[in-house]
N, C-alpha and C positions, 0 to 999 in steps of 0.2 A: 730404272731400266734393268739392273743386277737383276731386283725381284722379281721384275715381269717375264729375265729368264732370257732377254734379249740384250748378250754380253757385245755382240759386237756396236752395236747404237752406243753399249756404255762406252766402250772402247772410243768411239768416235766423239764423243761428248767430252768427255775428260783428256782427248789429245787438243782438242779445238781448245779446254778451259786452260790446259798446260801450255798454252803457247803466249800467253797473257800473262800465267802465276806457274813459270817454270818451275817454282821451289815449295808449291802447297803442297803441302802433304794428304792433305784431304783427298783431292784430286789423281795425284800417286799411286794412292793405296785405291782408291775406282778405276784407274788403268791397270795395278796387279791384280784385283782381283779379276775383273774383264778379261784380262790374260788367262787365268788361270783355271776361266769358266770355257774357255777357248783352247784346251789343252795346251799352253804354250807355256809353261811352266819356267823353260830358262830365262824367256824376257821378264818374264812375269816377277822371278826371284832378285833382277836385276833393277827395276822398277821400285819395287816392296825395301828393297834397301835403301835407295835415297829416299824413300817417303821415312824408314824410319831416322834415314841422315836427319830430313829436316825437323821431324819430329820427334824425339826418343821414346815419348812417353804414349803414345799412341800404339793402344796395345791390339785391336783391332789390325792395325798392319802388320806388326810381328805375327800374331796368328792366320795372316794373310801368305807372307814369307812362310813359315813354316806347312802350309797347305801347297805351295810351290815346289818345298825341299822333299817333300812327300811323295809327291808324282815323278819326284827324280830319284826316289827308291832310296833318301838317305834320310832315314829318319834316325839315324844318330845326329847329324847336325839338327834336323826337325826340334829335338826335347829340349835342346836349352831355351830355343826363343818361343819352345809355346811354354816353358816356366818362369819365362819371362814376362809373356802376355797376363799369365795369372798373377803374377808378379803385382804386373801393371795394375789388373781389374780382378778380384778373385770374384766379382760376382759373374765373370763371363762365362758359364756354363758349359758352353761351344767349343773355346780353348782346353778348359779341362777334363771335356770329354774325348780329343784331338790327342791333347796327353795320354793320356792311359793307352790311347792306342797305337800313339808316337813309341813310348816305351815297349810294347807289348811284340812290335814289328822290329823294334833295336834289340829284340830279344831279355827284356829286362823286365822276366815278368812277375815277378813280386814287385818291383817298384811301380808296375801298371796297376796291380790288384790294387796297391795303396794309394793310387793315384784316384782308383776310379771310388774306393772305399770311404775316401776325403770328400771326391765330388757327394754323395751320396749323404753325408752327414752334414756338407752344406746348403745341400738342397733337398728338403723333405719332398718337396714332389718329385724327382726323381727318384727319389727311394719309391713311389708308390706305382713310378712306370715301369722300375724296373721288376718290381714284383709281379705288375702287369704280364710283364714280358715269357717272365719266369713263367708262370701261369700257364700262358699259352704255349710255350714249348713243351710243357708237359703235358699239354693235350684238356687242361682243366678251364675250356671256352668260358663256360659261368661264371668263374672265379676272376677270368680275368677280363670279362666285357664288365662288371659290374666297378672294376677300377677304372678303366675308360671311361665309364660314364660317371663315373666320381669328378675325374678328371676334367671331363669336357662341362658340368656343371660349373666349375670351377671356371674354367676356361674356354670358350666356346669358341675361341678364335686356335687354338692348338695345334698348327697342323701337323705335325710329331703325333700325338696322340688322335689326331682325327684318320690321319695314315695307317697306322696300327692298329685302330679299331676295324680300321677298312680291311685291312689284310686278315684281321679274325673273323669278319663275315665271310673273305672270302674260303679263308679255308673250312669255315662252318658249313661251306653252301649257301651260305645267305646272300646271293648274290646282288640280289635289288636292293638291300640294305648297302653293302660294299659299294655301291654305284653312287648312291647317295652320299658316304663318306668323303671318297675318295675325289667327289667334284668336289665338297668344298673344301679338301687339302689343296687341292689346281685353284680353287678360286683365290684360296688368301694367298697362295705360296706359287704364280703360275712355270716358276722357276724349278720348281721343284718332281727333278728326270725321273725317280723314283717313284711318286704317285701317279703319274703319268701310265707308267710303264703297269703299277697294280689296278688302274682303273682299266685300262686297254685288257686283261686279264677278266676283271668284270662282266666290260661292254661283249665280250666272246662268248662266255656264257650268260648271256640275256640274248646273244643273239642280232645286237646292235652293232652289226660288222662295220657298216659306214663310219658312227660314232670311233671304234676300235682301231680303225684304220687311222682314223686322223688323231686318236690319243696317241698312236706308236708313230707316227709321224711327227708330232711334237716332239716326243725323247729324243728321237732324233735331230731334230732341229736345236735343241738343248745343247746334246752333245753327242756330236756324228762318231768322234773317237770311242764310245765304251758300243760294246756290244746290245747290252738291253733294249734297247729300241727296233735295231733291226729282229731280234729273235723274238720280238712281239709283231713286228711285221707279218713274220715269217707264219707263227703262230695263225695269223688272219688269215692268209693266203691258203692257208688250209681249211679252214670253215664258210669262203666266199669265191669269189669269181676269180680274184686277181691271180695269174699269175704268177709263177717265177721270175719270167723275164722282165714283170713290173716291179718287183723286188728288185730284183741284181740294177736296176736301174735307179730306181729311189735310191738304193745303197751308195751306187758310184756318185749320183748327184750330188748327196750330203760329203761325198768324201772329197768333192770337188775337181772327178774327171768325169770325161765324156763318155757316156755311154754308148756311143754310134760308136767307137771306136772297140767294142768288144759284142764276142755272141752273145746277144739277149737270151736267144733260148737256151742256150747252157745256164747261164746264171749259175752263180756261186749257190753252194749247197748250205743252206740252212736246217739246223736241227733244233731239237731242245722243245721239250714242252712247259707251258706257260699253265698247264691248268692244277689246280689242289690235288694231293693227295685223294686217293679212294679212302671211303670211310672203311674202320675195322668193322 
């Protein structure tokens, strides 16, 4: 349910299984993270701890916990329990990438560089995404779709790298290409607010507004707390029919007030553009 991106169902499944196996920790760490996909991060940290009560070694919920202490702006207590997750599992990637940027927010950024310099030597494909990466910030598209597609030979289920390749279409202009990417990052990953939000991005210049609408309506569904979804909204309601005051109204719904209760037609001011860079 986490993956499909539908954290309250999880939430509701794992309180139904915890009331049977008060002390699983399995179940625990699916009500902290369900929390914490839910911005509620203090129950969530509160949760993430007796799963690791009942479990210690369960390194999955400590980097669960430390995803909770994150969103609570202390990522000084975050670094020891995601070195502890690595601790646990050093093949867990996720945690170790978490680290580097747990340290790097504690201010401690040599110990981030060598955090992330570690992941990188333990995992050769990520050395070759991050060079991907590299690539593309510097503007060297060829150099670095020809890593992507190294990558996705490799790995065709990738959505890390099928995301990323989407995002270099899009800034190439290749937008029917980025269309294609970024559905199947939604298809394997439908959790995943981020490709969401770059296909909605896509679907605007293809001109698939309907399509765009309902990707930035997903983000939102995902997670009504972060901004992206609505400023992809927003984005749409400039190139189609919808108003503002169906904005300010889809926004208050996700936020979980009534919209009859405020002027529609004023609607909150949306900015920000969503489309690539002009080519040099």
């Amino acid at each position: 349910m986490l993956r499909s991106g539908d954290a309250a169902a999880a939430e509701r499944a794992s309180r139904a299984a915890l009331l049977q196996y008060p002390d699983d920790a399995n179940f625990l760490a699916l009500l902290g993270a369900a929390l914490n996909r839910q911005n509620r991060s203090v129950e969530a940290e509160v949760v993430l701890r007796k799963a690791i009560d009942a479990d210690p070694g369960y390194a999955k919920a400590h980097e669960a916990l430390a995803h909770a202490l994150l969103a609570q702006k202390r990522p000084a207590d975050a670094v020891p329990v995601l070195r502890q997750a690595v601790s646990l599992n050093p093949a867990l990637k996720s945690a170790q990438v978490t680290l580097s940027q747990a340290l790097l927010a504690a201010g401690l950024e040599q110990e981030a560089k060598d955090a992330f310099d570690e992941l990188l030597q333990r995992h050769p494909r990520m050395q070759r995404l991050a060079k991907a990466t590299e690539h593309h910030r510097a503007g060297q598209f060829e150099q670095a779709e020809a890593i992507y597609r190294e990558l996705l030979r490799q790995d065709p289920d990738d959505v890390t790298v099928s995301r990323l390749f989407g995002v270099l279409a899009l800034d190439a202009g290749n937008y029917r290409n980025a269309a294609v990417l970024l559905r199947q990052a939604v298809k394997l990953a439908p959790g995943f607010h981020a490709a969401w939000i770059d296909l909605c991005r896509a679907q605007i210049e293809l001109h698939e507004l309907d399509d765009a609408f309902a990707s930035a309506e997903r983000a939102i569904q995902l997670d009504p707390g972060r901004a992206g979804g609505y400023i992809a909204l927003g984005e749409v309601s400039n190139h189609s029919d919808v108003t503002q005051s169906d904005i300010a109204a889809t926004m208050l719904q996700y936020l979980g007030l009534d919209h009859r209760k405020f002027n529609q037609d004023a609607g909150p001011p949306i900015s920000g553009s969503l489309k690539p860079p002009p080519a040099n």
